[in-house]
N, C-alpha and C positions, 0 to 999 in steps of 0.2 A: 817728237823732237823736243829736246832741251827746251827750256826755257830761255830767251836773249834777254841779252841786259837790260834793252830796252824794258823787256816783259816786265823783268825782275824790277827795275825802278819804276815801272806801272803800280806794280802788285806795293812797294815799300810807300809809295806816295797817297797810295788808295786811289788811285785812278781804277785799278782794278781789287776787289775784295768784298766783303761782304754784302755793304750797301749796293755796290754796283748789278753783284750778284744775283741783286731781289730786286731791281730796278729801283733801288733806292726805299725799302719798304724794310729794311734790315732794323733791328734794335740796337744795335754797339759797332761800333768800327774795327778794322783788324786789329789795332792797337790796344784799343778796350779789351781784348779776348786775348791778348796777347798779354798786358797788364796784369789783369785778373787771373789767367792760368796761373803766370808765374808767381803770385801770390800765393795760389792755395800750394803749387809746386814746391815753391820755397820753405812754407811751414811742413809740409809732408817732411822733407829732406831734415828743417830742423829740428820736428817731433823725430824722429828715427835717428839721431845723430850716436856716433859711435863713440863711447869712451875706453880710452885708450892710454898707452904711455908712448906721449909725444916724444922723447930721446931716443927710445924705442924702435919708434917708426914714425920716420922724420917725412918718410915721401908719402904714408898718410897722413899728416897732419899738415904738409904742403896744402894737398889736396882737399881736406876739410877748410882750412883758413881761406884759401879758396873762394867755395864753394859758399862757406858763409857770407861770403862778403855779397857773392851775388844774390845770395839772397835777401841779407838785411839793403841790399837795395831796392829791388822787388819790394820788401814790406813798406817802405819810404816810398815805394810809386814815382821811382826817381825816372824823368822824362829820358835820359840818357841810356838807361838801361833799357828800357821799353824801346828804343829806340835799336839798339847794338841787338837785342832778343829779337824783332821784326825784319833784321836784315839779314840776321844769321839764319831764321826759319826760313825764309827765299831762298838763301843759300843750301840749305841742306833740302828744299823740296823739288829746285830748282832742276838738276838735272836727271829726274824721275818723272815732271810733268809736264805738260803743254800748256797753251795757252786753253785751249776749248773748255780743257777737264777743270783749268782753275775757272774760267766765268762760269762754271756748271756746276760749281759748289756750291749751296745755301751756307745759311747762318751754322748751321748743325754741322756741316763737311767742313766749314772753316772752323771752330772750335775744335774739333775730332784730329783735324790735322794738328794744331798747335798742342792742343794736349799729349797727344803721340809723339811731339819732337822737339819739346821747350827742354825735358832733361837735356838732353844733347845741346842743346841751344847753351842753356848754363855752363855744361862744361869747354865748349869750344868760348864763351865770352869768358868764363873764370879765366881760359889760359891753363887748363890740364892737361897735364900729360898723361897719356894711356899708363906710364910708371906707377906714376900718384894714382890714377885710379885703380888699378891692380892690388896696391898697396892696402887701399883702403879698402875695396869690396871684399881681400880676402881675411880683414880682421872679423872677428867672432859679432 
């Protein structure tokens, strides 16, 4: 069964997540792991960045302007963005998992899930559109 709101604002508040996870023996909180993914995340994205002629292809470079911005937030460790990235990861695990399987995750299951779905985290907080991203994965 889905995950309820309730859950989901368990899971956003840390009532439920890592630390709870391990009975409180956890090293970083979902936030920490959430922070720091999106950190190494963001510089992957900005090492890799695509050059281009932006008149060109306007709805890639939508989508790069974007995408950096979320990222040069991410590098800033901006409390807001850590924040919108932990609500949107509930959101997108939300209606795949239960309550049992989230408190049956350790430290390792909670990083593995954020790492597997902060991309997508970025792009639904950047504000992409499937256009812009199309745009942009099919430049060289």
């Amino acid at each position: 069964m889905p995950l309820t709101i309730k859950e989901q604002i368990d899971i956003i508040e840390e009532r439920v997540g890592p630390e709870t996870s391990t009975g409180g023996s956890a090293d970083v909180s979902l936030n920490d792991i959430v922070s720091q993914t999106a950190s190494v995340k963001a510089k992957t994205f900005v090492d890799a960045i695509k050059a281009f002629d932006a008149e060109a292809n306007p709805k890639a470079q939508e989508y790069k302007d974007k995408m950096l911005q979320v990222c040069f937030n991410a590098f800033n460790l901006s409390g807001s963005i850590t924040n919108a990235l932990v609500v949107t990861l509930v959101s997108i695990g939300a209606p795949s998992a239960d309550i049992a399987s989230i408190q049956a995750l350790d430290q390792a299951g909670w990083e593995l899930f954020v790492a597997n779905n902060i991309f997508q985290a970025f792009e639904y907080v950047a504000g992409t559109t499937e256009e812009e991203k199309t745009a942009y994965d099919a430049l060289p």
